[in-house]
N, C-alpha and C positions, 0 to 999 in steps of 0.2 A: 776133798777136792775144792781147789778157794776158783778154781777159773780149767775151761778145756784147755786143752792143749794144739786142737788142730787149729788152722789155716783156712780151711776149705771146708765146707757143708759136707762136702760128699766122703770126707775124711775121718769123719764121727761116731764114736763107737755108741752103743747102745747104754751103756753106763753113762757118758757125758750129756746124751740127747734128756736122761733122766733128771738129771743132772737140772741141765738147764730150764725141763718141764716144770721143777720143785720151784725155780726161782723166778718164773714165769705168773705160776700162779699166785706166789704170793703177791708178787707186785701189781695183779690184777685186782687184789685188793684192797690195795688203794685209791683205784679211779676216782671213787667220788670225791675224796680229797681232793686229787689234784684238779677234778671241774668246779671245785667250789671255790679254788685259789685263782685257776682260771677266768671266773666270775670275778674277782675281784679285778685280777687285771685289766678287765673290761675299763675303768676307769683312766687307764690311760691310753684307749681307745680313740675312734672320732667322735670329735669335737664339733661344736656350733648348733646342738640340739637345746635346749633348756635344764636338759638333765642326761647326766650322763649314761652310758651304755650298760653298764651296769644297772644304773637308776629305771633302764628300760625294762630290762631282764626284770628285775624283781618287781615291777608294775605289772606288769603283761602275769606273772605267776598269781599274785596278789589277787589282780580281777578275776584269773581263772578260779582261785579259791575260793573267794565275795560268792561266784557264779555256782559253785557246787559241782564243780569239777574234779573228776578222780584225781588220784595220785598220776597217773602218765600221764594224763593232758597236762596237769599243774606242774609238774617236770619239765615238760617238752615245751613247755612256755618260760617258764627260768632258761632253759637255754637254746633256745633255738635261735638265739647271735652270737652263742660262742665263738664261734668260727669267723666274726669279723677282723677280728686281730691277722691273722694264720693265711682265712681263704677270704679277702676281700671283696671277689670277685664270682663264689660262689659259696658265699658262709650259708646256705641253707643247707647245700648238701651236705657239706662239710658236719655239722649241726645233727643233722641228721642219720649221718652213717654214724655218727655217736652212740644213738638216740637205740636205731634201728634195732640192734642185739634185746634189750630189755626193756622194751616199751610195747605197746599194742600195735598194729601193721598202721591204721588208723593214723596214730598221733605221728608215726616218724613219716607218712607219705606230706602230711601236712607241713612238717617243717624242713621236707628238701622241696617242696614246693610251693611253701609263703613270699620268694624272694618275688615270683610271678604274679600270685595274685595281689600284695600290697601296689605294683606297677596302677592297678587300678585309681590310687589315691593322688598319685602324683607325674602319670607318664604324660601325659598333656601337658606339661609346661614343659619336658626338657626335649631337644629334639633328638630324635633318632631313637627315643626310646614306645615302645607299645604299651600303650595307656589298658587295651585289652589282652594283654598275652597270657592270659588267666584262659581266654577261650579255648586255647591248646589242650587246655584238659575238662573240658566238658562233658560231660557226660561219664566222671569217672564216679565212682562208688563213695568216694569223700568229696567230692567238689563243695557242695556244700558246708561240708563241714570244718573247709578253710573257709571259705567267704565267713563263715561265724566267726572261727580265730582271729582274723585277722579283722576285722573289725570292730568286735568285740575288746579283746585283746593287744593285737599288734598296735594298728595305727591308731589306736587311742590312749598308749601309754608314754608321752611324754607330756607330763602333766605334773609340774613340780608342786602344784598344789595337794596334789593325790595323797592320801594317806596311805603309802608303803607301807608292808610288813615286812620285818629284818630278813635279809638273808638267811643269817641264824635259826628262822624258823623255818624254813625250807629245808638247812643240811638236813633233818631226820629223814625225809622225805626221798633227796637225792640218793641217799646211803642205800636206803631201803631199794629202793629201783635197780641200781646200780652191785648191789649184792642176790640179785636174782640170776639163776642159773640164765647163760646167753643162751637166745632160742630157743626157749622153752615154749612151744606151741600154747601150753595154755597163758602164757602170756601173750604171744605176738598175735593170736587169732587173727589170722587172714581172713580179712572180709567184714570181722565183729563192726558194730560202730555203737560207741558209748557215746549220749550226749554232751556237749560242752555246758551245758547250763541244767540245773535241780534242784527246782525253788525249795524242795525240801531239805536239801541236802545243805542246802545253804543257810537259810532259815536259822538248823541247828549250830551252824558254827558259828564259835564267838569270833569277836571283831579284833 
């Protein structure tokens, strides 16, 4: 069978459903290819920062890693602007329902809701926008642990001086994430929280 034959969903025999399940999942294993190419296309992204979108993406990972940060926080900081291209106008969620399937509950609540707390850095200057709309989620189980992200991490990675690590050394990283069963409780633990920063953890990695 090179393709079904029906028309209509409700028209499909159980052989074709199979069918299509086979070619489903292979294609699912390519994701992290195609967010690493995604990442790249960040570069022709917005414009007018010192460094580009891309250049963001792999600082914000970078520091995570400096910091001694797991593998899914250090993920979920490479991409948690994917989604500027696509969803402009809510790349966190967008970002995040990525994220969501194979990361810790943790790292993907923090990057559908970074676009809120960075408002902190700059909603004072523009009007009509909430300088505090980070308060909306007060008193949640990670609050804290974006205010760390994100100022740690987000609003302090446009820094052309910064010494980046390649993209390149991230793909192993993405791959790895990204080839974990989706929903696997012991990955997503609801409720865990892993620190963003381990002076020992960091200590050991080289530069």
């Amino acid at each position: 069978m090179d393709k079904v034959s029906f028309t209509q969903m409700k028209d499909g025999t159980k052989e074709e459903y199979e069918f299509l399940t086979a070619h489903e999942i292979d294609h699912t294993k390519h994701t992290a290819d195609r967010l690493l190419q995604a990442l790249v296309d960040l570069d022709e992204s917005l414009s007018g920062y010192q460094i580009t979108r891309l250049g963001h993406s792999v600082q914000s990972a970078t520091r995570a890693y400096r910091d001694g940060a797991d593998i899914d926080w250090i993920v979920s900081a490479l991409l948690h602007d994917i989604g500027d291209i696509y969803a402009p106008y809510n790349h966190d969620e967008y970002a995040a329902t990525i994220l969501k399937p194979f990361v810790r509950e943790q790292c993907s609540w923090v990057v559908q809701t970074h676009g809120d707390f960075q408002m902190l850095y700059y909603g004072h200057h523009l009007e009509g926008f909430d300088q505090n709309k980070r308060e909306r989620h007060r008193g949640h189980a990670y609050f804290e642990d974006n205010e760390v992200f994100c100022e740690r991490w987000d609003q302090a990675s446009f820094d052309p001086k910064y010494k980046d690590l390649p993209l390149e050394f991230f793909a192993p990283m993405v791959r790895e994430v990204f080839d974990r069963t989706p929903y696997d409780p012991d990955v997503i633990r609801p409720g865990a929280r892993e620190p963003l920063q381990n002076a020992e953890v960091a200590a050991a990695r080289p530069e």
